[in-house]
C-alpha positions as CSV (number, residue, x, y, z in Angstrom):
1,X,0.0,0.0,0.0
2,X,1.1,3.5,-0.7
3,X,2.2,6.1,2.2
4,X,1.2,9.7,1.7
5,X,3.9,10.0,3.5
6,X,6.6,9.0,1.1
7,X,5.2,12.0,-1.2
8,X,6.3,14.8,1.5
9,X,9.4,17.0,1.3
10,X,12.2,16.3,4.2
11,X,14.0,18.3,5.8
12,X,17.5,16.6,7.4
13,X,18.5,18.5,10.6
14,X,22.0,17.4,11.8
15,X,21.7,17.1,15.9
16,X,23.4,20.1,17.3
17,X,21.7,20.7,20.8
18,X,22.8,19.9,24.2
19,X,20.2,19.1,26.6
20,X,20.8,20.5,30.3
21,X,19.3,19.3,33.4
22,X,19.5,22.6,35.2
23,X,17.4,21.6,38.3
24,X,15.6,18.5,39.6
25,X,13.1,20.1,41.6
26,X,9.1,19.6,39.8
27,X,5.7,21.1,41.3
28,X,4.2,18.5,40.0
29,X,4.2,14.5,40.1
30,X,3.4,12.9,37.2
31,X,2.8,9.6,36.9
32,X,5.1,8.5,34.1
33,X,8.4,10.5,34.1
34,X,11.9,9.8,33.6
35,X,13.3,13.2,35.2
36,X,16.0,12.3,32.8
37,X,17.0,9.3,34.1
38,X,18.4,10.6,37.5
39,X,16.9,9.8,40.7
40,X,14.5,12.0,42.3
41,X,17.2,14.1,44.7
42,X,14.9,15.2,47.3
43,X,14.0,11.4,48.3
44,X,17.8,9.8,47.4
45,X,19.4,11.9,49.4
46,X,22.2,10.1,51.9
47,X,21.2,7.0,50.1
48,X,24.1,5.1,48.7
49,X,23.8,4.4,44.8
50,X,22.9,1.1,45.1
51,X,19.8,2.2,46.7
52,X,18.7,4.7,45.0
53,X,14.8,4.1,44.1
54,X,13.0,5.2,41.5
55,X,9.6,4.5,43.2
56,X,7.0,6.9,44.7
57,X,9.2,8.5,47.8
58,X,7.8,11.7,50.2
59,X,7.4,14.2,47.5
60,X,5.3,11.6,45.2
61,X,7.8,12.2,41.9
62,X,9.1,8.6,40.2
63,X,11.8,8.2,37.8
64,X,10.7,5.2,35.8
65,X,14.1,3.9,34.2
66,X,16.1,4.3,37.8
67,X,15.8,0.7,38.7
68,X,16.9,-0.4,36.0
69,X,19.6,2.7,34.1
70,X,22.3,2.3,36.3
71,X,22.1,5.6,37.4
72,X,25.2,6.5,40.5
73,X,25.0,10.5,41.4
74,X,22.2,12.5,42.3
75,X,21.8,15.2,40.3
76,X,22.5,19.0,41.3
77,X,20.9,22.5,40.6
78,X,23.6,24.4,38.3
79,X,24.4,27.5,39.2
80,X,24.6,30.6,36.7
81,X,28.3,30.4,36.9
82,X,32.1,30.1,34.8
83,X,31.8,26.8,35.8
84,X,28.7,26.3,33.3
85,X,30.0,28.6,30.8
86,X,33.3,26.6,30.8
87,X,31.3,23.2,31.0
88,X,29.3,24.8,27.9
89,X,32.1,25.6,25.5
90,X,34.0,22.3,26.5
91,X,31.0,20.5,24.7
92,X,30.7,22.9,22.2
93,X,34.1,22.6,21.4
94,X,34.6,18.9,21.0
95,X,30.4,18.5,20.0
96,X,30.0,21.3,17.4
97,X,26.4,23.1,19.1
98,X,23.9,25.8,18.3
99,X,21.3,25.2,20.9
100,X,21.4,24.5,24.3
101,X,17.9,22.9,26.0
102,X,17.7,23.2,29.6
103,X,15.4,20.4,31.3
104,X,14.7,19.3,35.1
105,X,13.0,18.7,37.0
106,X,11.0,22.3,36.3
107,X,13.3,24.9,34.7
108,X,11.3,27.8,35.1
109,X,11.7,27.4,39.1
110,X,15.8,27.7,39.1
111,X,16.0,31.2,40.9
112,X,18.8,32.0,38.0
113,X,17.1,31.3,35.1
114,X,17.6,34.4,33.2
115,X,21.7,34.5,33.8
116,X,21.8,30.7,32.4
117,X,20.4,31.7,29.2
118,X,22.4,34.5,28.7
119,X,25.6,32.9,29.4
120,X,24.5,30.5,26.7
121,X,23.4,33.4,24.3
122,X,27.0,34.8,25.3
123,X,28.3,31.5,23.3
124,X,26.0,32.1,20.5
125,X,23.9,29.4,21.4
126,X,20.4,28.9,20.9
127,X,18.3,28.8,24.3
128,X,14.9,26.4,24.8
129,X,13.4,25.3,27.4
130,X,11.2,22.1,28.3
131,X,8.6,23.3,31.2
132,X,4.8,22.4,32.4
133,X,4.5,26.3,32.7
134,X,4.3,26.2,36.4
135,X,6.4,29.4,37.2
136,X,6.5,30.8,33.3
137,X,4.1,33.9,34.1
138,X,7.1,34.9,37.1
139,X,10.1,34.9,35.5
140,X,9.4,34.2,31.3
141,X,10.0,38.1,30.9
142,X,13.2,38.5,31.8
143,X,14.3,35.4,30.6
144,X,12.9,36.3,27.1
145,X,15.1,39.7,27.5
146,X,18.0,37.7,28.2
147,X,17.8,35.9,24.5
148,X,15.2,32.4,25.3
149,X,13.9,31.3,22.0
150,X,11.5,29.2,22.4
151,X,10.0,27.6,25.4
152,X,7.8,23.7,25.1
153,X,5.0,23.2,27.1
154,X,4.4,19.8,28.5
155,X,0.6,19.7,28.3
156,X,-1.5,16.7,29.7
157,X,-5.1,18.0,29.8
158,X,-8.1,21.0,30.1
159,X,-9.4,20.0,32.7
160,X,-7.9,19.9,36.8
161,X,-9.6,16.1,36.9
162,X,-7.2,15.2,33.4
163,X,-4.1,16.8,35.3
164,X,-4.8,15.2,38.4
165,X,-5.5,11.7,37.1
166,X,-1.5,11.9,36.1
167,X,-0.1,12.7,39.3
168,X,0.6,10.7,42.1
169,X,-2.0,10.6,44.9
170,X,-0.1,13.5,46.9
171,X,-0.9,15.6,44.6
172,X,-3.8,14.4,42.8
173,X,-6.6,17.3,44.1
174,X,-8.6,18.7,41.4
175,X,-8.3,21.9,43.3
176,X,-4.3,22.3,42.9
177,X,-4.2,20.9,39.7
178,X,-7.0,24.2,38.6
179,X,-4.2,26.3,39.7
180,X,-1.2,24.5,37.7
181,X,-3.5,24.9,34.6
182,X,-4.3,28.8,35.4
183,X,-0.2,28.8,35.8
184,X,0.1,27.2,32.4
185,X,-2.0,29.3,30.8
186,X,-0.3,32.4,32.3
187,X,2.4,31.3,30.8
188,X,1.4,30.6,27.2
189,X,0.3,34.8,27.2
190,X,3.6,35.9,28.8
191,X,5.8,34.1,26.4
192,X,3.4,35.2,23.3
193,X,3.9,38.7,24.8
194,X,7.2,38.7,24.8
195,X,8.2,36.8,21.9
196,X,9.2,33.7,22.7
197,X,8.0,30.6,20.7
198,X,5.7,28.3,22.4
199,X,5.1,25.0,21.4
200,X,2.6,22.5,23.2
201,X,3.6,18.9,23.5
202,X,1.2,16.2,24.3
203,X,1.8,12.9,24.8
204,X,-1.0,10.3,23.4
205,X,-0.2,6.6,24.9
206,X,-3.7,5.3,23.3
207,X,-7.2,5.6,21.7
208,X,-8.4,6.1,25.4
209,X,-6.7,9.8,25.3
210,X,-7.7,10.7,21.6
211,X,-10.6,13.0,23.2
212,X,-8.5,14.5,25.6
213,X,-5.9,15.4,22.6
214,X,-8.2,16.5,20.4
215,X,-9.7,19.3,23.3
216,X,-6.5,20.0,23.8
217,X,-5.9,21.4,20.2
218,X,-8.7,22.9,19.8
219,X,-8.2,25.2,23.2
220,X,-4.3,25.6,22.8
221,X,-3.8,25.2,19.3
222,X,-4.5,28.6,18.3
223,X,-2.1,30.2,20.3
224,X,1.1,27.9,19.8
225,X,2.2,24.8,17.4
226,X,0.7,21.9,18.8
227,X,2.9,18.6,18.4
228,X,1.9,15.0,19.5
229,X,4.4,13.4,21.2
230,X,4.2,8.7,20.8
231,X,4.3,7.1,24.1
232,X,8.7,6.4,24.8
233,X,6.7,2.7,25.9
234,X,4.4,2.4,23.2
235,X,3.4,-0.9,21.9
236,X,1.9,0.2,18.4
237,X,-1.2,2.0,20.7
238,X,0.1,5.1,20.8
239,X,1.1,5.4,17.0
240,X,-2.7,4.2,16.0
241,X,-4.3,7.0,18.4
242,X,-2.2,9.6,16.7
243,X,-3.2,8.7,13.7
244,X,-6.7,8.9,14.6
245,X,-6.2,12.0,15.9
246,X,-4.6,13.4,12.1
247,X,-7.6,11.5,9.9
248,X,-10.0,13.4,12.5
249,X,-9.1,16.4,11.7
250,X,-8.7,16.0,8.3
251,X,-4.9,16.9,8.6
252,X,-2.8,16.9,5.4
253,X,1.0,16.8,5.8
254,X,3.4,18.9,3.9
255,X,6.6,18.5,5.5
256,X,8.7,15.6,7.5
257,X,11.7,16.6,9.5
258,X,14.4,14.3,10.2
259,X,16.6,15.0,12.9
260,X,20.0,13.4,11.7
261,X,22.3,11.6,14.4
262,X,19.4,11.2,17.0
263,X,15.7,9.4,17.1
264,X,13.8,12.2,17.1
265,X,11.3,12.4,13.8
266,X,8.1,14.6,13.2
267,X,5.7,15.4,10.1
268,X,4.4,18.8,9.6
269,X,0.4,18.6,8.8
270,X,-1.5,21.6,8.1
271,X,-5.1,21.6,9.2
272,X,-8.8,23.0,7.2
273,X,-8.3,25.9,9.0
274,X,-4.7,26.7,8.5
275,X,-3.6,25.9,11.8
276,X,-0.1,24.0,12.1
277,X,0.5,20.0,13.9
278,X,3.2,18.6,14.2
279,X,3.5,14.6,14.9
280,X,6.4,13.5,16.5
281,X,7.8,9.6,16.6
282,X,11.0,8.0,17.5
283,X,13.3,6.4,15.3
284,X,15.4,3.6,15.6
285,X,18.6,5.3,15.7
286,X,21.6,3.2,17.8
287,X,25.0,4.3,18.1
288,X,27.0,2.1,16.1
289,X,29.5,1.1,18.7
290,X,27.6,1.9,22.1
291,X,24.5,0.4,21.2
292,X,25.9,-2.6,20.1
293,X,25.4,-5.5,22.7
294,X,23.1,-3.4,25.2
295,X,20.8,-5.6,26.9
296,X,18.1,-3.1,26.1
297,X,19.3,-2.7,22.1
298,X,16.0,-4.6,20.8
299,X,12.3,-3.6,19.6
300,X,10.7,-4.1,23.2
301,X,13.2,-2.3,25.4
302,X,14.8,0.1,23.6
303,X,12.4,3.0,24.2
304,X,14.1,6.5,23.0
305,X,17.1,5.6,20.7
306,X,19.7,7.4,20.6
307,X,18.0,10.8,21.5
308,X,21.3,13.0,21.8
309,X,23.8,14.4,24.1
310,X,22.9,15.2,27.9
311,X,24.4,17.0,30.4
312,X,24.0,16.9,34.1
313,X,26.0,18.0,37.2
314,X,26.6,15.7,40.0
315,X,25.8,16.3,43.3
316,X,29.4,17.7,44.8
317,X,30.8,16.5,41.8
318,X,31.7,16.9,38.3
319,X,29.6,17.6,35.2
320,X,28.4,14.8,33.7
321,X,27.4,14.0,30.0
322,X,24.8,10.4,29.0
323,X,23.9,9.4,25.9
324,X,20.8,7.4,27.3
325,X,17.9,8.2,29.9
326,X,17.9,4.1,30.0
327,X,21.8,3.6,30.6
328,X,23.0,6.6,33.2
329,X,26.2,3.9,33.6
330,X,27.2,5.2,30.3
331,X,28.0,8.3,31.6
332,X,30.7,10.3,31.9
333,X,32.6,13.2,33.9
334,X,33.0,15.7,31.6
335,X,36.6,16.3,30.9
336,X,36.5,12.7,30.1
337,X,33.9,12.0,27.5
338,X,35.2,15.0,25.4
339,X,38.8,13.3,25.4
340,X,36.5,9.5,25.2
341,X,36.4,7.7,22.1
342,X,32.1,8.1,22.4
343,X,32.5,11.8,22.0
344,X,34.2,11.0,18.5
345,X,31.7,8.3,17.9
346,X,28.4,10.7,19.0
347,X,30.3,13.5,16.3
348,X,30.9,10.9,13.5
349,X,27.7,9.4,13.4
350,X,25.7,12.6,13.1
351,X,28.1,13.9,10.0
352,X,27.7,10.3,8.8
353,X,23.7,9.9,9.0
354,X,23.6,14.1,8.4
355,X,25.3,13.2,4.8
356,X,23.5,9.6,4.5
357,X,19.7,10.7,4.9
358,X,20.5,13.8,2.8
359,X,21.7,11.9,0.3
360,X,18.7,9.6,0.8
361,X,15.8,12.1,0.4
362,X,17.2,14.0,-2.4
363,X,16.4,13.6,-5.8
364,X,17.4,14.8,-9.6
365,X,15.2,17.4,-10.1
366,X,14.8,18.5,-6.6
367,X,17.4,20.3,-4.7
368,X,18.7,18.6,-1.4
369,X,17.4,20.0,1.6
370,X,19.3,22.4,3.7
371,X,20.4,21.8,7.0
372,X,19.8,24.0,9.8
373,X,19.3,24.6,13.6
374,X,16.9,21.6,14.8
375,X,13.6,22.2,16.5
376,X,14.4,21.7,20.5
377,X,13.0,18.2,21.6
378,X,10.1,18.0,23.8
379,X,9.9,15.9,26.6
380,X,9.1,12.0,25.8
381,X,7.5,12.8,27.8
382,X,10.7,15.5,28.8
C-alpha cells in the first residue's frame, strides 16, 4: 500500500543541541516520568547508589528507568556560573552546538534562570526550554530579554480532573491541579507577549486519550504549534491514536523533519483551517559502537534511541554527559567524554547519517534539503 507519506518533502536537521538538566526540583508528580534518568534528589538523598529508588518517595515524583539505568549521582541545581560557561564551550568545542535545552526537573523554578540563558546566548547558542508552565508567568519576561527562543509546554489536559489523574495521589486534588492549569496558561500569554516561541507537546499513549488530545488542540492550538508526542513505551497504541487523531481532523501533511544523528522524527500537517501539527515519533537510531550489545538494544526495550547528548551536574561532583535516559552507567565526567572515544563516535555518526539521509531524500530534479538549527525536543514525555 502506498504512504502519503513518502510523497512529502524532508527536511535533514543534523543534531546540534545539548540538553541541560538545570534543576531537579518539579511542582508537579506525574505519573510516568523519567526526570532524565536521574533519581529524584529530594528522596535519594544520603542513600548510597545502590539504593537509589525510582519508586513513589515523600514528595510523590518517580523516575521510571532508575531501577533499572544504572544511574550513580544525584543530580544538582547548576548555578549561573564560569563553571557552566566553561562546561558549555568544553562541549561545544569537542560537540559542534547551536542550541542548548535546559530540562529538570521544572526549569522555570531555578531562581537563575535568566543568567543561564544568557551565558549560553554569550556563546552564541540557541536557548529552549522544556517546562509544564508552572512558574512561566514569574520569570518568562526576563528570561525572554536575556535571548530564550522558544519555550515547550508539556501539556497533559483541560481540565484539573485530566491533570490530576497523572499525578501521584499526593498531589492528585482537582483543586491544585485548577491552579497548575491557570499557571500554564499564564504562561502561554507571557511568552506570546514577549516573543518567545511556544510549542505544546502532548503525549498520546492510546485511543483512550484521543478526546483528551483533540480538546487539547482545539483550546491551545490557536495560540502555539501543537505537536503529538508517541508514548517512549508504546506498543503500536500510541502510533494508532495519533493517527486517529490526524484522519479526524482532516490533517494533510506537507513536510517531514528528520533529525540526523538522533531518534527524534516529526511530520508537519497543516489543518482546514490553517492551523499547524506537528506529529512527533522516534526512530530507531543506535550508536553504532555503544548500542551494540546493550541488553536493552532490541524492539521491546529500547524506548528513545539514541535521543542526543545530555548534560548533568553531579551532586558535589563533576559535570556529567549520557547518551541514554535508559543507561546513566554510560556516563561520563566531563573532561573525560570530550577526550573518550564516544565523543568522537556521537560526532561521526551525526556527520555520517547528516550526509546519508541527505543523500537519501534527495532527488534529480529537486534540490537537497538544507540543513539548519533543529527544533528543541520536547519531553518524551521531557
Amino acid at each position: 500500500m502506498h504512504d502519503p507519506l513518502d510523497d512529502v518533502p524532508v527536511t535533514v536537521v543534523p543534531d546540534r543541541t545539548l540538553r541541560v538538566k538545570i534543576i531537579d526540583a518539579c511542582g508537579l508528580a506525574c505519573t510516568f516520568c523519567h526526570n532524565e534518568g536521574t533519581p529524584v534528589a529530594t528522596d535519594n538523598t544520603g542513600r548510597p547508589p545502590d539504593a537509589f529508588t525510582g519508586a513513589p518517595g515523600r514528595s510523590g515524583r518517580v523516575s521510571i528507568y532508575l531501577a533499572t539505568n544504572g544511574a550513580d549521582f544525584l543530580p544538582q541545581r547548576i548555578p549561573a556560573d564560569p563553571d557552566f560557561a566553561l562546561a558549555l564551550a568544553a562541549v561545544r568545542g569537542s560537540l559542534p552546538l547551536n542550541e542548548v535545552h535546559f530540562t529538570g526537573g521544572e526549569p522555570t523554578l531555578h531562581p537563575d534562570l535568566p543568567d543561564l540563558v544568557r551565558i549560553a546566548r554569550r556563546l552564541d547558542l540557541t536557548v529552549g526550554l522544556t517546562s509544564n508552565g508552572e512558574n512561566g508567568a514569574a520569570v518568562l519576561p526576563e528570561c525572554a530579554e536575556a535571548g530564550l527562543d522558544r519555550i515547550n509546554l508539556s501539556v497533559f489536559g483541560t481540565t484539573p480532573e485530566e491533570l490530576a489523574a497523572v499525578q501521584a495521589p499526593r498531589l492528585a486534588s482537582p483543586r491544585l491541579a485548577a491552579r497548575k492549569l491557570e499557571a500554564l496558561a499564564d504562561t502561554i500569554e507571557t511568552a506570546t507577549r514577549h516573543g518567545v516561541k511556544v510549542s505544546a507537546n502532548i503525549v498520546i499513549p492510546d485511543h483512550d486519550h484521543v478526546e483528551r488530545v483533540l480538546r487539547i488542540i482545539e483550546q491551545h492550538g490557536r495560540d502555539v504549534i501543537v505537536r503529538m508526542l508517541v508514548n517512549l513505551e508504546d506498543d503500536g497504541a500510541s502510533l494508532a491514536a495519533m493517527r486517529e487523531v490526524i484522519d479526524h481532523l482532516g490533517a494533510v501533511p506537507d513536510l517531514r523533519v528528520i533529525t540526523a544523528g538522533a531518534s527524534d522524527q516529526r511530520t508537519r500537517y497543516r489543518l482546514p483551517d490553517g492551523r499547524t501539527l506537528y506529529a512527533k515519533s522516534i526512530r530507531p537510531v543506535r550508536l553504532p559502537e555503544t548500542c551494540t550489545g546493550c541488553r536493552f538494544n532490541n524492539d521491546r526495550d529500547c524506548q528513545e534511541g539514541y535521543y542526543g547528548v545530555r548534560m548533568y551536574r553531579a551532586k558535589n561532583g563533576p559535570f556529567m554527559i549520557g547518551v541514554c535516559i535508559q543507561r546513566m552507567d554510560l556516563c561520563l565526567p566531563l573532561g573525560e567524554f570530550v577526550m573518550s572515544q564516544r565523543c568522537a563516535e556521537v560526532r561521526n555518526f551525526r556527520d555520517d547519517e547528516a550526509a546519508r539521509l541527505t543523500a537519501l531524500h534527495s532527488t534529480p530534479d529537486r534540490e537537497p534539503p538544507r540543513s539548519r538549527a533543529r527544533p528543541a525536543h520536547g519531553p518524551a514525555a521531557g
